[in-house]
C-alpha positions in Angstrom: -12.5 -39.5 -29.0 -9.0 -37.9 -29.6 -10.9 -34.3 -29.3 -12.6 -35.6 -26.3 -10.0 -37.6 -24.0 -12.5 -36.9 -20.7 -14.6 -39.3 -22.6 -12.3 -41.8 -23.5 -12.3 -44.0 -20.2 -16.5 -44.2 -20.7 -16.3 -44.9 -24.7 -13.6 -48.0 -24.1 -16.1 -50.3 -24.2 -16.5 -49.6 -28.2 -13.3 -48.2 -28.7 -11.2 -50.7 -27.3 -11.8 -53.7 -29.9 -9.5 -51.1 -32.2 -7.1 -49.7 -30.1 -6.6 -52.6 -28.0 -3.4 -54.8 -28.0 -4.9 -57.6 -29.9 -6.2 -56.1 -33.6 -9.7 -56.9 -34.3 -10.4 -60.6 -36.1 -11.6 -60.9 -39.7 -15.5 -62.1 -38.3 -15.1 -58.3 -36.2 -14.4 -56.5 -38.9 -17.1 -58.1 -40.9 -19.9 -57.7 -38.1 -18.3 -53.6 -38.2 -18.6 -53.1 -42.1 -22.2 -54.7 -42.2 -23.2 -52.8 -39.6 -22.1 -50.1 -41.5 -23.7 -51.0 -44.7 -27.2 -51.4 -42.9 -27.0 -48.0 -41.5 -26.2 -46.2 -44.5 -29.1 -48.1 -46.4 -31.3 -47.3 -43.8 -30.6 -43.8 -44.5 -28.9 -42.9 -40.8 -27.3 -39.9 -41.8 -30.2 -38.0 -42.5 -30.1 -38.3 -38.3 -26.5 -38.7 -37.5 -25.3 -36.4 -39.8 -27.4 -33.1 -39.2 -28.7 -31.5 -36.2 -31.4 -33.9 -36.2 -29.1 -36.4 -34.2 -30.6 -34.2 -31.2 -34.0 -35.4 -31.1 -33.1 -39.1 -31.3 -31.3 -41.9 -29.4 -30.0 -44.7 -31.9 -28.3 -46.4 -29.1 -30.9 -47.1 -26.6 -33.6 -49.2 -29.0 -30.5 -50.9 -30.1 -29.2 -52.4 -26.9 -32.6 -53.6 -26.3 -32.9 -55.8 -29.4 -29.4 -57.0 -29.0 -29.9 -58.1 -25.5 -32.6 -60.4 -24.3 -35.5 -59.8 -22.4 -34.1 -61.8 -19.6 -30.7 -60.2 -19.0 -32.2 -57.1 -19.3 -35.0 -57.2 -16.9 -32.4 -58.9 -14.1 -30.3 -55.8 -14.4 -32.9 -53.9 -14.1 -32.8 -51.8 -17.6 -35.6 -50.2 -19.1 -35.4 -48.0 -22.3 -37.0 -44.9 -21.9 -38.8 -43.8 -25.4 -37.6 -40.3 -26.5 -41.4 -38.9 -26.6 -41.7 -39.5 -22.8 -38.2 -38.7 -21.7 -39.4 -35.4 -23.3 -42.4 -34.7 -21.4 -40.3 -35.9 -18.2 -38.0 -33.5 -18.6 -40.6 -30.5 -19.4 -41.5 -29.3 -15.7 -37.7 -30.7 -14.7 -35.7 -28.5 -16.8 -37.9 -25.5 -15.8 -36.2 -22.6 -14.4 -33.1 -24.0 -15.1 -29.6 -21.4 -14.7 -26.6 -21.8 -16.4 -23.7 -23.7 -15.0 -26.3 -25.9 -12.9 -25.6 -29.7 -12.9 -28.3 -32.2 -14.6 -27.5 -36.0 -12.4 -28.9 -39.1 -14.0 -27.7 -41.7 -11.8 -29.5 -44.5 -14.1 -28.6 -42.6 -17.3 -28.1 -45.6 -19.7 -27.2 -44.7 -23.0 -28.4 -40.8 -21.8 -31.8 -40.6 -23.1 -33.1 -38.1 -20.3 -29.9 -36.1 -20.8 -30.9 -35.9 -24.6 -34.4 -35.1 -23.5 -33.5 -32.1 -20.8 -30.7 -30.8 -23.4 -33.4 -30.1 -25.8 -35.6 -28.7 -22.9 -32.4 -25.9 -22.7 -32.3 -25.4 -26.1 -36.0 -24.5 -26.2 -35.3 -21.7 -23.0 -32.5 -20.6 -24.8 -29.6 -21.8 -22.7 -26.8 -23.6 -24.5 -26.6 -27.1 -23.1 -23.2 -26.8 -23.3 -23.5 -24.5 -19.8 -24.3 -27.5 -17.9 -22.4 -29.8 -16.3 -24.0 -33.6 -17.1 -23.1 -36.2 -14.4 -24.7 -40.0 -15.4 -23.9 -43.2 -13.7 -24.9 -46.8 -14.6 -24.2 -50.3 -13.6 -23.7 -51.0 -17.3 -20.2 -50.1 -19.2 -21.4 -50.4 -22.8 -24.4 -48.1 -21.9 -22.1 -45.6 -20.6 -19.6 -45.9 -23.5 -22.8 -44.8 -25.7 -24.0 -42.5 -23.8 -20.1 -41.1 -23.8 -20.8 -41.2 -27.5 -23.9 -39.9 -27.5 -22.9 -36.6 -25.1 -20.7 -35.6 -28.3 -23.9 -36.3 -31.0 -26.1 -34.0 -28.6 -23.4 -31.7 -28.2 -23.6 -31.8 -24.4 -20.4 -29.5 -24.0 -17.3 -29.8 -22.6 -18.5 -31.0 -18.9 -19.9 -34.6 -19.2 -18.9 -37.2 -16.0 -20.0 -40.4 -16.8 -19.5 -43.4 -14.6 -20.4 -47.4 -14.1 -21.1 -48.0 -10.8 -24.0 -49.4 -8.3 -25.6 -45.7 -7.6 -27.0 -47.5 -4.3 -23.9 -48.5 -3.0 -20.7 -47.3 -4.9 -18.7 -44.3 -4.7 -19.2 -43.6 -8.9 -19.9 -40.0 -9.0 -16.6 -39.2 -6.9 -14.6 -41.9 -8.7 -15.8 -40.8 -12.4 -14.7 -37.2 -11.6 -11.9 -37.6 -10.2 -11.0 -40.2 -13.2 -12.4 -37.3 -15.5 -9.5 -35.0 -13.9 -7.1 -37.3 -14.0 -7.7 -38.3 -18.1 -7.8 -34.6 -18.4 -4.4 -34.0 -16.8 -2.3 -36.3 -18.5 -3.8 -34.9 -22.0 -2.8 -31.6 -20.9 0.9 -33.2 -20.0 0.6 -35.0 -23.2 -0.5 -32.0 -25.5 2.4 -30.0 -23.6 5.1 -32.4 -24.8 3.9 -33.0 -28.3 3.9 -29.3 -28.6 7.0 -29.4 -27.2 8.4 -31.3 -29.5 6.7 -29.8 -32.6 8.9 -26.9 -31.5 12.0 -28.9 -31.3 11.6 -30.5 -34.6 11.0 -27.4 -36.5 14.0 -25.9 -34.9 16.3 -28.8 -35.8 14.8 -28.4 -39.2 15.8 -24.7 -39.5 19.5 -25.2 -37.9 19.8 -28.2 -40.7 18.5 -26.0 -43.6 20.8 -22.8 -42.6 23.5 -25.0 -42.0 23.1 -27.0 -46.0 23.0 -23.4 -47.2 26.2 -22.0 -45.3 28.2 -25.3 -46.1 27.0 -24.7 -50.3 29.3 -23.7 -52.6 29.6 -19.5 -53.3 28.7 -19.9 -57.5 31.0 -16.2 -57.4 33.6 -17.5 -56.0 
């Protein structure tokens, strides 16, 4: 997330258990590092780890078996398998230009936006073009989805936003958040560079100032 601070607001579901005031407790830490372990035996690199993490969404059949059919159904979420959200996206994607916007305002964890960036792959327009815009009601959908928009390699322009798409204001809120995230990195970048600068200057003066203050071995 530090290369993508646009993202970071979305992701803070999952990303604020470790950056958060309060560190992590041992029984989190344990849940992480088995989660782990049962990944990498279930050989999830082969899809996470190559380009293959494109034609897959490891977050979406995930939420669904940790949440129960109750909850899920009240709020109204329905995982979309990845073979369908293909063929959806098929005629949708069609004719598609460059620097177009694709809007899921139910996107979930982003299956559809997984599906349709394929779709532009396979017309030869770099998904990366586009700009994504997803909404949802739920935050740790988003926060994958935030996830997944860097897996798929979505690009640079990804708004994602949790919000009632029937009666909030979350497409204009998430971009203007988006702008705002992306203006105090830019401040942030500036004054880290800034003093980068400084240091390295201080570190010269110091070093020419030892050497002019040494001891002439001719004299």
């Amino acid at each position: 997330m530090r290369a993508r601070p646009d993202l970071l607001p979305a992701a803070w579901p999952l990303v604020q258990p470790w950056l958060g005031a309060d560190p992590p407790d041992d029984a989190t830490i344990d849940a992480a590092r088995r989660v782990a372990h049962a990944a990498l035996n279930a050989r999830q690199l082969h899809l996470t780890g190559t380009l293959r993490r494109r034609d897959i969404d490891l977050f979406g059949p995930l939420l669904v078996k940790l949440r129960a059919d109750g909850a899920r159904l009240a709020a109204g979420q329905f995982y979309t398998p990845g073979h369908i959200a293909d063929a959806l996206t098929i005629g949708l994607m069609a004719g598609v230009e460059p620097g177009e916007s694709v809007v899921d305002p139910a996107v979930g964890t982003g299956g559809l936006f997984r599906a349709a960036a394929q779709s532009l792959r396979a017309q030869h327009i770099d998904p990366a073009s586009m700009l994504w815009i997803g909404g949802d009601v739920d935050e740790v959908a988003i926060a994958c989805a935030a996830v997944n928009a860097v897996l798929w390699q979505l690009g640079p322009n990804v708004v994602l936003g949790v919000g009632d798409t029937l009666t909030d204001t979350w497409q204009t809120a998430a971009i203007a958040q988006r702008r705002e995230v992306l203006h105090i990195a830019e401040r942030l970048h500036a004054a880290a560079f800034a003093a980068d600068v400084l240091g390295t200057v201080a570190r010269l003066v110091d070093a020419a100032s030892t050497e002019r203050a040494a001891p002439n071995p001719r004299t």
